[in-house]
C-alpha positions as CSV (number, residue, x, y, z in Angstrom):
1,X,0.0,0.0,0.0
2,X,1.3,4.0,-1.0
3,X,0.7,6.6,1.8
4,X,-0.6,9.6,0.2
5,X,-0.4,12.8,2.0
6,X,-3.5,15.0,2.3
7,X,-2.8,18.8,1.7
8,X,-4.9,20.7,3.9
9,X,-7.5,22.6,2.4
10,X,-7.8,26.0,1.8
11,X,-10.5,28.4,3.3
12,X,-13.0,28.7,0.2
13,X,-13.5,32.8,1.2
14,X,-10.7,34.3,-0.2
15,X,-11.1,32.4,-3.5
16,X,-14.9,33.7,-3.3
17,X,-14.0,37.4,-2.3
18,X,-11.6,37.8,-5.5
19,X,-14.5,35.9,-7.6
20,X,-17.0,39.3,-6.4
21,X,-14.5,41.6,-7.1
22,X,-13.9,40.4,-10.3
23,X,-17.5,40.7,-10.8
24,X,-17.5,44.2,-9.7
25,X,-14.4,45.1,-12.2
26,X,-16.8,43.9,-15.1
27,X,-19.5,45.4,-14.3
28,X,-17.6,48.9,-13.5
29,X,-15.8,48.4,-16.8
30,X,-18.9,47.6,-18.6
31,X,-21.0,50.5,-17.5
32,X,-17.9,53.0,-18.0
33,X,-16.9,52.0,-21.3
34,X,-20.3,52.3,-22.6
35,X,-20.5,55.9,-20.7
36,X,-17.1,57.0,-22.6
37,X,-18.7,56.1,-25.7
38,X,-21.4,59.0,-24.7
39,X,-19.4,61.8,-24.2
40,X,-18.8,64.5,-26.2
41,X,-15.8,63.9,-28.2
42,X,-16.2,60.7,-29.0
43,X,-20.4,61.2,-29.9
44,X,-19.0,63.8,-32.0
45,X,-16.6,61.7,-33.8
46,X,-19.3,59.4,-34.2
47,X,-21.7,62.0,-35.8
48,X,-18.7,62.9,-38.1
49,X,-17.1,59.5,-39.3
50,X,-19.2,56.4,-40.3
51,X,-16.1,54.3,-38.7
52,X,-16.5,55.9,-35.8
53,X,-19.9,55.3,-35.6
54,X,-19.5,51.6,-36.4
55,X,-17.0,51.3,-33.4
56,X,-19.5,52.6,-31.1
57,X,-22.4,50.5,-32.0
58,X,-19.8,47.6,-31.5
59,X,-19.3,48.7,-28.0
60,X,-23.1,49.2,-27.0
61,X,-24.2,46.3,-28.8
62,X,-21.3,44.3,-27.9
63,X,-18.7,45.0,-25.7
64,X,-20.9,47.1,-22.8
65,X,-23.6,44.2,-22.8
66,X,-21.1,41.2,-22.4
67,X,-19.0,42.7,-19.2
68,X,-21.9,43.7,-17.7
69,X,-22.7,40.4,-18.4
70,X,-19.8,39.1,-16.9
71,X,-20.2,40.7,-13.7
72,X,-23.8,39.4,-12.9
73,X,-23.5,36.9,-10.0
């Protein structure tokens, strides 16, 4: 017969507590890249450039939605 040695488990909080803050990075990135999108010089880029205005439906349609997403427990 083989000993095997048990390693001592750890706590499951710490594990847990970087899982929620994760969660709360994505969801703070989510909400503040889709608020960037809004302001000013970027809406007005936007109004001005069709590119620009392609990259920022990306980000509400895509990007915004999925870390937000991300960050639901």
């Amino acid at each position: 017969m083989s000993a095997s040695v048990s390693s001592p488990r750890r706590p499951a909080e710490p594990a847990a507590g970087r899982a929620a803050g994760r969660r709360q990075l994505f969801t703070a990135g989510g909400v503040a890249v889709i608020a960037i999108c809004l302001l000013p010089p970027v809406e007005t880029l936007s109004l001005r450039y069709v590119v620009a205005e392609s990259i920022q439906f990306m980000v509400f349609a895509m990007v915004g939605p999925a870390l937000i997403a991300l960050g639901a427990p």
